[in-house]
VOLUM-496900 format. One record per residue: residue in three letters; z, y, x of N, C-alpha, C in turn. Coordinates in steps of 0.02 Angstrom, whole numbers, plus 32768, in hexadecimal, padded with zeros to 4 digits. Example, Ala and Ser with C-alpha at 12.3 -4.5 7.8 and 13.67 -1.06 7.14 Angstrom:
! VOLUM-496900
ALA81867EE4829481867F1F826781867F5B8294SER81627F90828281657FCB82AC818A80028285
***
This chain:
! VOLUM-496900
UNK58FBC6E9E4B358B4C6F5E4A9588BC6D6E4E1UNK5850C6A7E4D15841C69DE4FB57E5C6B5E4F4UNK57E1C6DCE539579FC716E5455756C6E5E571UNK5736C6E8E5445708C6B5E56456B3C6D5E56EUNK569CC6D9E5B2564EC6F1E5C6563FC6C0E5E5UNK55E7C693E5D855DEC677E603558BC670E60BUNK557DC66BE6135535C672E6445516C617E663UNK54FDC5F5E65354E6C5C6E68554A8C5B0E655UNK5475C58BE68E5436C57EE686544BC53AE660UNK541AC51AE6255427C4DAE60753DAC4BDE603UNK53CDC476E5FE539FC44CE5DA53B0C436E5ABUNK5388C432E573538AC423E5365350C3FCE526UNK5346C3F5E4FA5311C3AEE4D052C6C3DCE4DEUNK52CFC42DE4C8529CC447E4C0527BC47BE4F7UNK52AEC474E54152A3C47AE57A52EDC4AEE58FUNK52DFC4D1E5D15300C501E5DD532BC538E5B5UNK536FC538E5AE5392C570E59653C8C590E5B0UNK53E5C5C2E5975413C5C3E5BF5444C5D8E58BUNK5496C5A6E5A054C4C5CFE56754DEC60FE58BUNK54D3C639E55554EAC671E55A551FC68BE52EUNK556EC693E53055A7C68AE50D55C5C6AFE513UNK55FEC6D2E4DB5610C716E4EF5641C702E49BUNK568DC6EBE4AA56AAC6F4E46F56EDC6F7E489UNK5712C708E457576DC715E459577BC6D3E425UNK57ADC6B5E43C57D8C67BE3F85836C68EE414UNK583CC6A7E3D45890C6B5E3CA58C3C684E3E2UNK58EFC693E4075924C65CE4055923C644E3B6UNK5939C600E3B6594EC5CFE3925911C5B9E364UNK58E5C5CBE35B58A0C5CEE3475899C57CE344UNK587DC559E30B584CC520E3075804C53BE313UNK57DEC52DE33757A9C54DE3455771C51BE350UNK5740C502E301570DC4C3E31556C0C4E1E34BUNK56A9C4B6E3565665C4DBE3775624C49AE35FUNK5608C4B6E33A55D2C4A3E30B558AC488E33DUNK5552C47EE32A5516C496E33754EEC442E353UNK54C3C451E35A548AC404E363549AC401E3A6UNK548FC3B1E3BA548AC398E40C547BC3C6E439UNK5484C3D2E4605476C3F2E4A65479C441E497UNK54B8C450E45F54ABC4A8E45254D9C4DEE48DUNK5511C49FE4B2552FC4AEE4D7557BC4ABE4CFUNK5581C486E4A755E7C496E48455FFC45EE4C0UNK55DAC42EE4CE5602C402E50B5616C41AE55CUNK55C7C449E55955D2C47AE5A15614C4A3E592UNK5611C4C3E5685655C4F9E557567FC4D4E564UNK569EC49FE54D56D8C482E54D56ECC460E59DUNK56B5C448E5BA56C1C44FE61056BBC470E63AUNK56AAC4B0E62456BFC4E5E64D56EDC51EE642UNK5707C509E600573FC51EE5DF578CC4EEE621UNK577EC4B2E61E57A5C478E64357AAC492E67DUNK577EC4B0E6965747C4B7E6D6573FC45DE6FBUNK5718C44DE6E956F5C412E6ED56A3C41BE70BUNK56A5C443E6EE5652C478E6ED5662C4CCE717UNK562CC4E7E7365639C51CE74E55F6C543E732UNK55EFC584E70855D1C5A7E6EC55A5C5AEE734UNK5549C5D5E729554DC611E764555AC635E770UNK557CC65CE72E559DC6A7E72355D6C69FE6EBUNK5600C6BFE6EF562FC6C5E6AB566FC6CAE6B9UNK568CC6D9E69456F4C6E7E67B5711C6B9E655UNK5746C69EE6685766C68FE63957A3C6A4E655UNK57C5C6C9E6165813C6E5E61F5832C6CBE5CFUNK5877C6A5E5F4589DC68DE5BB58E9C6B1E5C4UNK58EAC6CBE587592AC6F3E5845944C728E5C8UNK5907C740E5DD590DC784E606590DC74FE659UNK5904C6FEE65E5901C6E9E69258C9C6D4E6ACUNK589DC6EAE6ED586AC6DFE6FF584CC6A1E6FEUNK582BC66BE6D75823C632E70457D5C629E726UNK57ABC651E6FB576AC66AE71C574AC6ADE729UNK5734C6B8E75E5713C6EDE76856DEC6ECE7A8UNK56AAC6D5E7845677C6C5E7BB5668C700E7F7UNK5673C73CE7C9565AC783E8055693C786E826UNK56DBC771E8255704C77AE85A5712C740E883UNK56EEC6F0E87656F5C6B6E8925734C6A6E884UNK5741C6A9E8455791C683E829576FC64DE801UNK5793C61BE81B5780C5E2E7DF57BCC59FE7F4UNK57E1C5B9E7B45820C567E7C45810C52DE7B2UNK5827C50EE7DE5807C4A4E7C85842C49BE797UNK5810C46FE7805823C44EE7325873C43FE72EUNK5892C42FE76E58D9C41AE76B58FCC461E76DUNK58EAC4A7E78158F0C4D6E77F58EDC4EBE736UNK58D6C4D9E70558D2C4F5E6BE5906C4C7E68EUNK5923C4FBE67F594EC4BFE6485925C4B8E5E3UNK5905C48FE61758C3C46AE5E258DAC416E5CAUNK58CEC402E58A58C5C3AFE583588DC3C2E550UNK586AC389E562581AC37EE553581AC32AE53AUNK5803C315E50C57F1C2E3E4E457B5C2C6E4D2UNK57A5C299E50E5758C283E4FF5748C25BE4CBUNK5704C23BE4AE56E7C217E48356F8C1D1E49CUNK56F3C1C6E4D756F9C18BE4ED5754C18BE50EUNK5779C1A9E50757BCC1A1E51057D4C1ABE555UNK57AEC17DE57957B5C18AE5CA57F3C18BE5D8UNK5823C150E5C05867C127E5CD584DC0FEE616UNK589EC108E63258A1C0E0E67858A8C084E65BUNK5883C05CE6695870C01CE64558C4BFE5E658UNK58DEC000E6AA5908BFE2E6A55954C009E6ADUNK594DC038E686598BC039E67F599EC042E631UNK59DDC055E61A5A03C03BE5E759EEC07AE5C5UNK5A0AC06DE57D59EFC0B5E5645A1EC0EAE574UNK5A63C0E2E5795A8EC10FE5A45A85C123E5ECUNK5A5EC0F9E6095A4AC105E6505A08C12DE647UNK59ECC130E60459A2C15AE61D59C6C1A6E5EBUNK59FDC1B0E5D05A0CC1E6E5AF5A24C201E5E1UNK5A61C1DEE60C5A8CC20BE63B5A67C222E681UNK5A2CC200E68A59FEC223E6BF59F7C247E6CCUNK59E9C26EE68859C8C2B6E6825A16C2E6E684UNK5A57C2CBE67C5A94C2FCE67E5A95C30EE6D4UNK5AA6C336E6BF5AD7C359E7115B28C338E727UNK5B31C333E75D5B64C30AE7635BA0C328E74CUNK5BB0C376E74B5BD7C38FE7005BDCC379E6D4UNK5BB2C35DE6A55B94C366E65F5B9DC309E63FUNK5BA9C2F2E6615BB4C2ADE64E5BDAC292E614UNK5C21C2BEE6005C2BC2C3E5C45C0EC2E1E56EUNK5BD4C2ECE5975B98C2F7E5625B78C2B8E54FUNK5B7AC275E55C5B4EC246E5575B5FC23EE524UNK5BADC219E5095BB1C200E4D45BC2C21BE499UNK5BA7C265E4955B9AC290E4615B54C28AE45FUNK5B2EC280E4825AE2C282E4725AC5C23FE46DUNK5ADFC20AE4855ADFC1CDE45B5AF8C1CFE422UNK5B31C1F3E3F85B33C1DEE3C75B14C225E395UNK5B00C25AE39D5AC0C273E38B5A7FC25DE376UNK5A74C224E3A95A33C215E3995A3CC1C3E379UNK5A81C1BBE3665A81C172E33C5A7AC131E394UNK5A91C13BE3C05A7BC116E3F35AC4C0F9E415UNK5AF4C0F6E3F95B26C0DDE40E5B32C096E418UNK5B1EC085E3D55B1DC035E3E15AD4C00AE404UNK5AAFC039E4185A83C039E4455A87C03BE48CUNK5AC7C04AE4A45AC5C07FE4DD5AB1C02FE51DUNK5ABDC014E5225AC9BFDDE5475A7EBFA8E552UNK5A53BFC0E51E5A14BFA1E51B59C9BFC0E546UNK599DBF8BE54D5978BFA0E58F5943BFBBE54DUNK590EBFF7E56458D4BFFEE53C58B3BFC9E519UNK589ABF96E5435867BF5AE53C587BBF3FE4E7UNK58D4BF3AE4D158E5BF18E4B358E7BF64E45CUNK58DDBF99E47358E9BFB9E43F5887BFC7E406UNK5893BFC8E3C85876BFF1E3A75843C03FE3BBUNK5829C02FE3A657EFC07DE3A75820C0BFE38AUNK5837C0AEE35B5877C0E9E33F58A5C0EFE369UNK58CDC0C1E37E590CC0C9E3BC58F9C0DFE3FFUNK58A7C0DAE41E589CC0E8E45158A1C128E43EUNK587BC147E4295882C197E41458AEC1BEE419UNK58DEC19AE3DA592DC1A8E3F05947C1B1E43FUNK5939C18CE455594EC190E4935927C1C0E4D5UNK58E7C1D4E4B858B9C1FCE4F058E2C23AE4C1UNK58E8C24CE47C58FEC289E476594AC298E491UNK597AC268E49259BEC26AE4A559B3C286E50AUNK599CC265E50F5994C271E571595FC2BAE55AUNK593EC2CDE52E590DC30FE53B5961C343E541UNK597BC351E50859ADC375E4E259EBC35FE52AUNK59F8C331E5505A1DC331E58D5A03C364E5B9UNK59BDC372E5C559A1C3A3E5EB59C8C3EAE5E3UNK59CDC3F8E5A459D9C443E5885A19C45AE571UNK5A42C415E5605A89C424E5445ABCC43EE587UNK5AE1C47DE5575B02C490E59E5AD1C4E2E5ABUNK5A8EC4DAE59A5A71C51CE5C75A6AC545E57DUNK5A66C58AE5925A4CC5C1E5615A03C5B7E551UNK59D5C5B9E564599EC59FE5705985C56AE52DUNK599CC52EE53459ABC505E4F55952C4E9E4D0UNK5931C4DBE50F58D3C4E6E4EA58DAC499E4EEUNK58B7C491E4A658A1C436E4BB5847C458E499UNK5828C41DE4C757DDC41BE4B057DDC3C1E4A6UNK57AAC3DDE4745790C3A4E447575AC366E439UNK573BC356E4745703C346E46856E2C303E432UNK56D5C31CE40356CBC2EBE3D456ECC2ADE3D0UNK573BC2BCE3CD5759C278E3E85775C24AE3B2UNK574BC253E36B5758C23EE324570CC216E310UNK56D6C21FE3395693C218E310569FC1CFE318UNK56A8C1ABE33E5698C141E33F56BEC138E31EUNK56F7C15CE2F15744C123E2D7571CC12DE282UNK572AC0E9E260570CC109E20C5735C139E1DCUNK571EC141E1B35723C176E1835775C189E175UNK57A0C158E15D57EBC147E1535811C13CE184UNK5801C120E1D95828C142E2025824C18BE22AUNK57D2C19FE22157C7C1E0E23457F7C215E1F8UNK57F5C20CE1BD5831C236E18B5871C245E1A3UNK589AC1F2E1CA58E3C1FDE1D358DCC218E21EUNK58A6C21AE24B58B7C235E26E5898C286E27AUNK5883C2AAE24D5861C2ECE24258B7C2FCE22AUNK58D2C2D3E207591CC303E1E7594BC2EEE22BUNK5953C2D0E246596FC2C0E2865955C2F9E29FUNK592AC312E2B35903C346E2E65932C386E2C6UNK592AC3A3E2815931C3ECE266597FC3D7E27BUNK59AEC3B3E26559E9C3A1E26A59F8C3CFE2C0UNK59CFC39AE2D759F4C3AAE32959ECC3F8E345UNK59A7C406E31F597FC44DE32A59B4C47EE32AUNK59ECC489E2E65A0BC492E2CE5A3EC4A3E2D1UNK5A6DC468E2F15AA6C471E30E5AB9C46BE35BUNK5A87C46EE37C5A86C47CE3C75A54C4C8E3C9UNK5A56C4DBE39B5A39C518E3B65A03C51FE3E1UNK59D0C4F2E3C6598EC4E1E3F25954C51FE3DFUNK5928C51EE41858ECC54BE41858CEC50AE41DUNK5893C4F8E3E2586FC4CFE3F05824C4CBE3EAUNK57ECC4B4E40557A2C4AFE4095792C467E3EDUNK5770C45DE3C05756C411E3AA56FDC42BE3B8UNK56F7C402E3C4569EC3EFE3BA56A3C3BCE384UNK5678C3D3E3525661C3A1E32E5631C3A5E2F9UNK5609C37EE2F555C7C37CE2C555E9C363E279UNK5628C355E264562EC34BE2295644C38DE200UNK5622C394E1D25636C3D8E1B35679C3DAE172UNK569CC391E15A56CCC37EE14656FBC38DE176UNK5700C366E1B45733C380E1EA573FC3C7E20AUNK5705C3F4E1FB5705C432E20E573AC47CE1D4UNK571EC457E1A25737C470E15F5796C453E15EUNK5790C41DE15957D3C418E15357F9C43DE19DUNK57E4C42BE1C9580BC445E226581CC484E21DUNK57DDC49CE22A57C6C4EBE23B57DFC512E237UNK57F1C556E24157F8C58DE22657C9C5B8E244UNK57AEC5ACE280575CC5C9E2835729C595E2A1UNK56EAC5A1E29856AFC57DE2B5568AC5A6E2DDUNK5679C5A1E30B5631C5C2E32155FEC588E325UNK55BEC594E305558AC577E30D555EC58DE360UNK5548C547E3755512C543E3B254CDC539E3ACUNK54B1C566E3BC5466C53FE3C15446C54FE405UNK5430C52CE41F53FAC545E45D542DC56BE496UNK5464C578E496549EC58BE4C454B1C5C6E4A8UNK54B0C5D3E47154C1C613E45854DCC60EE415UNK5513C656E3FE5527C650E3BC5510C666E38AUNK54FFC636E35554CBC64AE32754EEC66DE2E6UNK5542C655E2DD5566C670E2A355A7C646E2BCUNK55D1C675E2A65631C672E2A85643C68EE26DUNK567BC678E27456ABC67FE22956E0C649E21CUNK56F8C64AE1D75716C61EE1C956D1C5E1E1A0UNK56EFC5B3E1B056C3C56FE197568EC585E138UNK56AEC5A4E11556A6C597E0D85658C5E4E0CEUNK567CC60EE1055648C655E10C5600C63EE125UNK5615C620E15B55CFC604E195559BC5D0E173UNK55D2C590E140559EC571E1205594C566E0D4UNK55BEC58BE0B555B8C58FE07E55A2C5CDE047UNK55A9C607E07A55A4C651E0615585C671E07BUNK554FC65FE095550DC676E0BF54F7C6A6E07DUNK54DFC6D9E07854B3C6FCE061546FC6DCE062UNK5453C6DFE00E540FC6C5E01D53E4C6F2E02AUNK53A9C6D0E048537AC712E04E5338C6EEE040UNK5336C6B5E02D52DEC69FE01052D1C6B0DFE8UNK5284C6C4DFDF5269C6E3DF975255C69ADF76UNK5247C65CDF8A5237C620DF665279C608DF4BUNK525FC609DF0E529DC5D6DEC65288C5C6DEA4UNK52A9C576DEA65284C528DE8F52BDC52FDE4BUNK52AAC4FEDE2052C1C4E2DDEA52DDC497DDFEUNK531EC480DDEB5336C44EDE1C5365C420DDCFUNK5367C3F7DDD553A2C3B3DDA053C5C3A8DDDAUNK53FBC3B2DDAD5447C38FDDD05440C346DDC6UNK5445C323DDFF544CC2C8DDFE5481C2C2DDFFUNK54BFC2BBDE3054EDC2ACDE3C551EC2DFDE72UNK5562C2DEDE705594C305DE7F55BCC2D8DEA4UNK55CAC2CDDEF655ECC2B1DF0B562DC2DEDF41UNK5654C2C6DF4F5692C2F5DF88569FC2D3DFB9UNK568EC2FADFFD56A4C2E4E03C56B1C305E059UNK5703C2EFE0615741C31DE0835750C365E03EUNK5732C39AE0745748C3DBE043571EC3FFE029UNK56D3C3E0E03E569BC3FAE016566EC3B8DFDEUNK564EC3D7DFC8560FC3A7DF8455CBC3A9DFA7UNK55C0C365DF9D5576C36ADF9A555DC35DDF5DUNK551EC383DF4E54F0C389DF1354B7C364DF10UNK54A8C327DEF2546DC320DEFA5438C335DEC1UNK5404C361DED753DAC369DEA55391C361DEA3UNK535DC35DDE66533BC338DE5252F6C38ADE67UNK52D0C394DE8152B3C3D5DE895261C3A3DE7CUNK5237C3A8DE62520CC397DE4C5207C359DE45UNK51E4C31BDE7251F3C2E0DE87521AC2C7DEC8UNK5237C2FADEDA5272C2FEDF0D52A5C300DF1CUNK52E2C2DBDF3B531DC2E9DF2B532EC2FDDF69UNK536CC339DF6B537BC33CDFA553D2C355DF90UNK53F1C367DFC65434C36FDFB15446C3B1DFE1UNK5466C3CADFCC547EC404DFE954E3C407DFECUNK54F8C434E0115549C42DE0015560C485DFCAUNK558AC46DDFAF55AEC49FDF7E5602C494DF97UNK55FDC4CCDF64564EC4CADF6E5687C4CADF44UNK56C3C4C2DF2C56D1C4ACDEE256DAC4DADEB1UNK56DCC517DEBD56C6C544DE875673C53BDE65UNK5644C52CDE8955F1C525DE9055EFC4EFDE55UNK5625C4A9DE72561EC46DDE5B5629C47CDE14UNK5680C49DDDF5568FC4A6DDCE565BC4BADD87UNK562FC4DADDA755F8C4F4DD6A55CDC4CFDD64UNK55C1C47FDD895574C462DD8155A5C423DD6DUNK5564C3FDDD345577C3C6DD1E5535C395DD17UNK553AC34FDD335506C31BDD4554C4C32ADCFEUNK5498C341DD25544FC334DCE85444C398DCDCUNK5480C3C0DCF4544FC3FDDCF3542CC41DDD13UNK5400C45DDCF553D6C46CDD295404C4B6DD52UNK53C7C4B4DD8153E1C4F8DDAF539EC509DDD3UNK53AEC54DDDD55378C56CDE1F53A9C566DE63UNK5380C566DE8C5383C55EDED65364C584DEF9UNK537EC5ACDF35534EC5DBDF5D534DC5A1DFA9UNK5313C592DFA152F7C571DFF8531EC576E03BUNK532BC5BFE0355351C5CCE0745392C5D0E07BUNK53ABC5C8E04E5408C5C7E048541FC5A5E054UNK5449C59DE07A5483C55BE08454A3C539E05EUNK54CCC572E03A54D8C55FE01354CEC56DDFBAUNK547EC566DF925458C56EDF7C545DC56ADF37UNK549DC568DF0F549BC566DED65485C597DEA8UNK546CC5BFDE745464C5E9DE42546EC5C2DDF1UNK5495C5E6DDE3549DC5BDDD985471C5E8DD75UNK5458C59EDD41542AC5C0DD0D545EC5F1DCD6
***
């Protein structure tokens, strides 16, 4: 279990905030973290690393201290058995891709390499400098050296930082099933940040949403954005245009006076609408269907 309080002052677009955080995530947990630019899921994740130092806050993983601002405990990042996965990869440029996986091992642990090269498909890679690999294989290789951080410890946390959004649509797929795969059978506790709500749905097994440094809704993915309770008293009259699928949810596009806009459903929702009918809609619902 890992026990998380934290407290620190932030800037944001719309001035001064402060995240203020206060959640539990289960061992072995897929755990996405949702919410618009600057809501705070990147601070969490470096001071989760400890990369970042809260002004106040706890973090205790599996009954072990690694923060506690009121007693002046706070372990450096090489102290946490953390691997973290940036957007930009942040590979050593000259060394090999076996030389930037086994970095991160302990000089124990070295017979771990060429199980996690061939985990992450990087074997016949192992010998090549970054410069010469793919946007997909670099990845591969920042997640293989993250997962060197943690293999070996109880602990077992990888964080995520949007490290799927630059690759396109069909290599971000094989490597989201690469991800649950590894999630899986290493017995990972894991954190993704990410703004795609396809990748959240398929990953997940919980989300917390961010806004402004705070949690606005948790759950599992399908509760938070698909099963919101409505509560608007305004309901429009709407034509079904078109029915499309991305990833594990639908988008709807529909026709609401001279307006089209699209909303997401889900495939029971889908199952009952067919291109050219009508429906009511409540304004404020997420997820907004009413069948006539």
């Amino acid at each position: 279990m890992i026990e998380i309080s934290l407290r620190h002052p932030m800037q944001t677009a719309s001035g001064p905030e402060w995240l203020e955080l206060d959640l539990s995530i289960p061992n072995q947990d897929f755990c996405a973290l949702s919410g618009s630019s600057g809501a705070g899921k990147t601070t969490l994740l470096r001071m989760l690393a400890g990369l970042s130092v809260p002004q106040s806050g706890r973090i205790v993983v599996n009954g072990e201290v690694w923060l506690d601002t009121a007693r002046s405990v706070c372990r450096q990042p090489q102290q946490r058995a953390v691997g973290m996965v940036f957007q930009d990869y942040a590979l050593f440029p000259n060394l090999t891709v076996a030389q930037n996986v086994g970095y991160a091992l302990a000089h124990d642990q070295q017979d771990s390499l060429q199980r996690l090269l061939a985990l992450n498909e990087l074997t016949a890679l192992s010998q090549r400098l970054p410069g010469s690999l793919s946007g997909g294989q670099k990845q591969r290789v920042a997640l293989a050296r993250a997962l060197a951080r943690v293999i070996g410890s109880p602990a077992r946390l990888l964080l995520l930082d949007e490290p799927l959004s630059a690759l396109d649509v069909s290599l971000r797929a094989q490597l989201q099933d690469s991800l649950a795969s590894l999630h899986a059978e290493l017995g990972l506790t894991t954190l993704l940040v990410s703004h795609d709500l396809g990748e959240i749905f398929k990953l997940a097994q919980t989300v917390f949403v961010l806004e402004r440094g705070r949690i606005q809704r948790y759950g599992i993915p399908a509760e938070v954005f698909l099963r919101q309770k409505m509560q608007g008293q305004l309901q429009l009259r709407a034509q079904v245009l078109a029915i499309r699928q991305e990833e594990v949810i639908f988008i709807v596009s529909l026709l609401v006076g001279q307006d089209i806009i699209e909303i997401m459903a889900s495939a029971s929702e889908v199952a009952q609408l067919q291109t050219g009918a009508h429906i009511t809609i409540s304004t404020k619902a997420f997820s907004p269907l009413i069948f006539a």
